[in-house]
DOBADREN-621324 format. One line per 4 residues: number of its first residue (from 1); their letters; for each residue x, y, z of N, C-alpha, C. Coordinates in Angstrom, 3 decimals. Each point is the difference from the previous one (the first is absolute). Layout:
DOBADREN-621324
NUM> a> X/Y/Z/X/Y/Z/X/Y/Z | ... .
end
This chain:
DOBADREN-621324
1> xxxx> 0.850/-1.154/0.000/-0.850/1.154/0.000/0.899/1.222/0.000 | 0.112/0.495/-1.110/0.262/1.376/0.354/-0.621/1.238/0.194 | 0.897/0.681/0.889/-0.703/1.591/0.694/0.403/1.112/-0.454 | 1.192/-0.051/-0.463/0.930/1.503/-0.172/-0.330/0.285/-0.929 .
5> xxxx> -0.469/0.965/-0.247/0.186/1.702/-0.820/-1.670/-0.251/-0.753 | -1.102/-0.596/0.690/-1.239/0.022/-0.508/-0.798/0.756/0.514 | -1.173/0.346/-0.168/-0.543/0.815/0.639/-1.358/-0.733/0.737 | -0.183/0.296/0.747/-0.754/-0.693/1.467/-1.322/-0.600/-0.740 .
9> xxxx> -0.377/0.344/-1.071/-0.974/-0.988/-0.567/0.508/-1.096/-0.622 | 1.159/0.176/-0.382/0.414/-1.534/-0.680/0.931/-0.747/1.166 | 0.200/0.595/0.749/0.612/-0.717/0.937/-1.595/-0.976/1.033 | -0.603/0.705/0.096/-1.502/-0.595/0.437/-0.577/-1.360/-1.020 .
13> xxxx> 0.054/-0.274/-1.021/0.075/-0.542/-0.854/0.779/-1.028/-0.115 | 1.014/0.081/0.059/1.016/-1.200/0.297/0.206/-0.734/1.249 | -0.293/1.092/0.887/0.036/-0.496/1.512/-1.510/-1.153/0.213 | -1.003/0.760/-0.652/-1.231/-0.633/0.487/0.209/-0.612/-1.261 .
17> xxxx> 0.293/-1.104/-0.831/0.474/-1.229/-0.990/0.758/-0.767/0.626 | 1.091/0.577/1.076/0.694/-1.290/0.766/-0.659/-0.057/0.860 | -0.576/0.750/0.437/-1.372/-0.547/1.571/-0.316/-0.963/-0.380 | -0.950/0.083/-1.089/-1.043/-0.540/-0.305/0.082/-1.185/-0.443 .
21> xxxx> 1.560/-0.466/-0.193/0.607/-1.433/-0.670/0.671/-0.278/1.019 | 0.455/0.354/0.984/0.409/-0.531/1.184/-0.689/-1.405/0.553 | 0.684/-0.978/1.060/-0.825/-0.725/0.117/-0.365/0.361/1.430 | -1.466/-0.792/0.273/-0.864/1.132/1.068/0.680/-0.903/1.368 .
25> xxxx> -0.335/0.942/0.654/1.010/-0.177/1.601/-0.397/1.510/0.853 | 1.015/-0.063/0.785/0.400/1.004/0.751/0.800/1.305/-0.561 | 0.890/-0.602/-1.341/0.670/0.920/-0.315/-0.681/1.219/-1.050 | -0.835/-1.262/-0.419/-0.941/1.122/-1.227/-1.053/0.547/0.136 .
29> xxxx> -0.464/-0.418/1.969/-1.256/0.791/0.716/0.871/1.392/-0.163 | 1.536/-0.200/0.747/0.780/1.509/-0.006/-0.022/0.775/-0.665 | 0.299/-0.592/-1.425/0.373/0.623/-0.842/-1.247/0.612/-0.806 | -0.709/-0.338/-0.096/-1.460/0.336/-0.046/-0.621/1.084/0.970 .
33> xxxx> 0.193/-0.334/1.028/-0.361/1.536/1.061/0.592/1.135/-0.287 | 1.217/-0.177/-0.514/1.202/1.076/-0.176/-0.607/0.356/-1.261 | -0.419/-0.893/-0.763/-0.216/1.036/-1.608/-1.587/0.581/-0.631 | -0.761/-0.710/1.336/-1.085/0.674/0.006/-0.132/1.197/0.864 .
37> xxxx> 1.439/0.706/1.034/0.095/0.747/0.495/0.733/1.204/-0.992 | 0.881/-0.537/-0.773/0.331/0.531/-1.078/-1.199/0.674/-1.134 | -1.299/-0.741/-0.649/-0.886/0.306/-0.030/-0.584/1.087/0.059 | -0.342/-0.075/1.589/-0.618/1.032/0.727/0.493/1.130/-0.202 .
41> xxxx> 1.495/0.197/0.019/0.724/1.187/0.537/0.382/0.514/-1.653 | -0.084/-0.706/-0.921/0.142/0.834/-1.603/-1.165/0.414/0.048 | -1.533/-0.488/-0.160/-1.081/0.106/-0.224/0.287/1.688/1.139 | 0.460/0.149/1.419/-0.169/1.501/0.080/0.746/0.852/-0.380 .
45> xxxx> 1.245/-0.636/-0.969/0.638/0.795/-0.834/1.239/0.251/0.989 | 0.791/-0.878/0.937/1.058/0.052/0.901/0.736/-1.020/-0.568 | 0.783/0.203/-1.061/0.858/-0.805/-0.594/1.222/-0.932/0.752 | 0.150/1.231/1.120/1.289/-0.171/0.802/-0.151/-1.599/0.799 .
49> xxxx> -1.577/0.300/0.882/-0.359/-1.507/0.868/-0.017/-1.155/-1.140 | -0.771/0.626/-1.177/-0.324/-1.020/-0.508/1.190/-0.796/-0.948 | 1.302/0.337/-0.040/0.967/-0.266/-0.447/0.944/-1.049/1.133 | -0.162/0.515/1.448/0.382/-0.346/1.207/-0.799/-1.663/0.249 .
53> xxxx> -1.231/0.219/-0.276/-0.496/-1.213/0.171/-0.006/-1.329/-1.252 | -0.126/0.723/-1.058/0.706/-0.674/-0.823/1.501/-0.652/0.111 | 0.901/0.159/0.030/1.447/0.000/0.346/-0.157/-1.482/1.177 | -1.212/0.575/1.338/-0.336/-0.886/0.740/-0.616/-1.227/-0.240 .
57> xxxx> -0.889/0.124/-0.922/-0.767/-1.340/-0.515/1.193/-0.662/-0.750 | 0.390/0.557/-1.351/1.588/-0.848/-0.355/0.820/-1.017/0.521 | 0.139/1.048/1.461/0.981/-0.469/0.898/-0.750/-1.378/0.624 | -1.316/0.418/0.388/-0.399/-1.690/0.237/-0.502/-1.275/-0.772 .
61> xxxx> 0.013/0.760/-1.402/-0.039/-1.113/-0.916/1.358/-0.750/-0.111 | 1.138/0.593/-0.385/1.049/-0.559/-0.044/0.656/-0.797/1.293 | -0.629/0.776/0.967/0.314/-1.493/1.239/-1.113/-0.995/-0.088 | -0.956/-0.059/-0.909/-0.753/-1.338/0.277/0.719/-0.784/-1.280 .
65> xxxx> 0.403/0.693/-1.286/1.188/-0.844/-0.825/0.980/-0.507/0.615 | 0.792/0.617/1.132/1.215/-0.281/0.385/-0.207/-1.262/1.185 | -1.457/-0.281/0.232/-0.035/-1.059/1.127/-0.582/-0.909/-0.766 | -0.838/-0.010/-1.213/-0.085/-1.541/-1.091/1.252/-0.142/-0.478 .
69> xx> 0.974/0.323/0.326/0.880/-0.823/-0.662/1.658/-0.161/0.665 | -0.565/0.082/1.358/0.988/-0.698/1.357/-0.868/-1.520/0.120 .
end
């Protein structure tokens, strides 16, 4: 998944495509809270949170990759 140099709608987009193919657990309840918080916070036009929580959902998708395959 990449993040750098997009702008917070396509980064929303990619983020919520690896959610959404994630496999379901704990990690992709996270990561899912985080990018429907992301969501919220573009929809009021606060790019900043909603970039922050994005970054966050990422971050817990890629630890539910990094524990299927220990």
């Amino acid at each position: 998944m990449k993040l750098s140099n997009n702008t917070t709608s396509e980064k929303m987009k990619s983020v919520r495509a690896s959610c959404t193919n994630a496999p379901f657990g704990e990690k992709r309840a996270s990561a899912m809270k985080h990018y429907y918080a992301a969501e919220t916070a573009h929809t009021a036009k606060n790019d900043t949170k909603a970039n922050k929580e994005l970054e966050a959902a990422k971050y817990a998708h890629f630890c539910s990759i990094e524990h299927l395959a220990q």
